[in-house]
C-alpha positions as CSV (number, residue, x, y, z in Angstrom):
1,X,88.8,88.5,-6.1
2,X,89.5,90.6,-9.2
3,X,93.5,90.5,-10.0
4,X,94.9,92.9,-12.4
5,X,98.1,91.4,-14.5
6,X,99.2,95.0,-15.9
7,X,99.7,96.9,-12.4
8,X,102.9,99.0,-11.8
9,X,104.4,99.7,-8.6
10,X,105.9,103.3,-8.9
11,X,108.9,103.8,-5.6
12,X,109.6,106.9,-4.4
13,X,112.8,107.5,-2.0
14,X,113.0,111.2,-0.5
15,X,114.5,113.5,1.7
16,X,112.6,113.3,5.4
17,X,110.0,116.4,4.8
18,X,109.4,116.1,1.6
19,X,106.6,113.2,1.1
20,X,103.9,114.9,2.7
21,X,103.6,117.4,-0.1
22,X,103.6,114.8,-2.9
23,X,101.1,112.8,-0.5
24,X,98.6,115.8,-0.7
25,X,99.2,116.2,-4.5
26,X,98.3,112.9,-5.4
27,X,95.0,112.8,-3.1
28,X,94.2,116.3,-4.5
29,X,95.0,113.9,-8.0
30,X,92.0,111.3,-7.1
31,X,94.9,108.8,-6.2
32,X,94.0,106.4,-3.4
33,X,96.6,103.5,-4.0
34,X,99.3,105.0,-1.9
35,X,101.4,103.6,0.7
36,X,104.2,106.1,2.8
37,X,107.0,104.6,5.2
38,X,109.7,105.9,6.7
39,X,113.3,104.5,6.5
40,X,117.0,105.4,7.3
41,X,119.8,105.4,4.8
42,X,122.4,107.6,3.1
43,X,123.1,108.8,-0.7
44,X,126.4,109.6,-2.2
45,X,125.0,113.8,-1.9
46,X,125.0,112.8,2.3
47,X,127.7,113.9,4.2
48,X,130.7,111.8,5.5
49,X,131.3,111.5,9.3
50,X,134.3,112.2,11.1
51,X,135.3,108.4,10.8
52,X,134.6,108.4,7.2
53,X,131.5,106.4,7.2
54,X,128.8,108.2,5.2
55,X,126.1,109.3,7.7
56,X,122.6,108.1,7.7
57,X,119.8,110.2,7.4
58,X,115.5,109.6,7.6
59,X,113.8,109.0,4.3
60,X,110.6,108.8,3.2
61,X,109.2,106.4,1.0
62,X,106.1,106.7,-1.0
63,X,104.6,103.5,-3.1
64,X,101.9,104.0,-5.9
65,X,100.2,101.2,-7.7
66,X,98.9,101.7,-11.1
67,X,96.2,99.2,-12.9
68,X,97.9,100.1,-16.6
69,X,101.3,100.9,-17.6
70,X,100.0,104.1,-19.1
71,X,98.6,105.3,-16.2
72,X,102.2,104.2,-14.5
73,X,103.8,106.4,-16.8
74,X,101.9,108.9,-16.7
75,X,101.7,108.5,-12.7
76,X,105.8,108.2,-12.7
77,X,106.1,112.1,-14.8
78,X,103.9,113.2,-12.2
79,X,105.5,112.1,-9.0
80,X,108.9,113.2,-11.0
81,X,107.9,116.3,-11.4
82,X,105.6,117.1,-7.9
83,X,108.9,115.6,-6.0
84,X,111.3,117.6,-8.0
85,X,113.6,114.4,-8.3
86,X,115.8,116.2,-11.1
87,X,117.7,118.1,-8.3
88,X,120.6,116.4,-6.6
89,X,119.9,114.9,-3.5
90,X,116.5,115.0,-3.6
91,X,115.4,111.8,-4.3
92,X,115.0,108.4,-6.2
93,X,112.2,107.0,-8.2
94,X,111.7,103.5,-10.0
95,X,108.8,101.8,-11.4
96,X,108.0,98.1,-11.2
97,X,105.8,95.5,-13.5
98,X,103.9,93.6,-10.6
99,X,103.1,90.3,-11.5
100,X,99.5,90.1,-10.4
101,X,97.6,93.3,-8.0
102,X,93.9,92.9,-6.3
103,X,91.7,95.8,-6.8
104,X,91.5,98.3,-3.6
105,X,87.8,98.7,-2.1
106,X,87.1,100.6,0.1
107,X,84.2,99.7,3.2
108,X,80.8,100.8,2.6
């Protein structure tokens, strides 16, 4: 087992609809360490129910692991840009030092 000690784990929160796009992009990218979930929650940009409780909405959460930091910052721009977090209420995104990763093969 090869482990990798530099990987970073870039997370991706979004609006229900708007993962499969950026899922595309990054295949179309070459990228194959990709993960996609979906989850319930709400954001301050949400809107408030009658009884005051902020309502919860599906999200969509899409994982990428990067062998480098360079290629997580590089990987991080991209997914910034492809997911258009920079408007409101579109989304999150984080990145992660993981403490060890194993290499992803695929079957033969």
């Amino acid at each position: 087992m090869e482990k990798i000690n530099q990987a970073k784990l870039i997370t991706c929160i979004l609006r229900k609809g708007k993962a499969i796009s950026l899922l595309e992009a990054l295949n179309e990218r070459g990228e194959k360490k990709i993960n996609f979930a979906f989850a319930r929650g709400s954001d301050l940009h949400d809107p408030v129910t009658a009884s005051g409780k902020l309502k919860e909405d599906e999200k969509e959460i899409v994982t990428i692991v990067a062998d480098t930091a360079e290629e997580g910052e590089e990987l991080f721009d991209f997914v910034y840009q492809q997911a258009d977090i920079g408007a409101p209420g579109s989304g999150l995104i984080y990145m992660t030092s993981l403490g060890y990763s194993t290499t992803y093969q695929t079957e033969s």
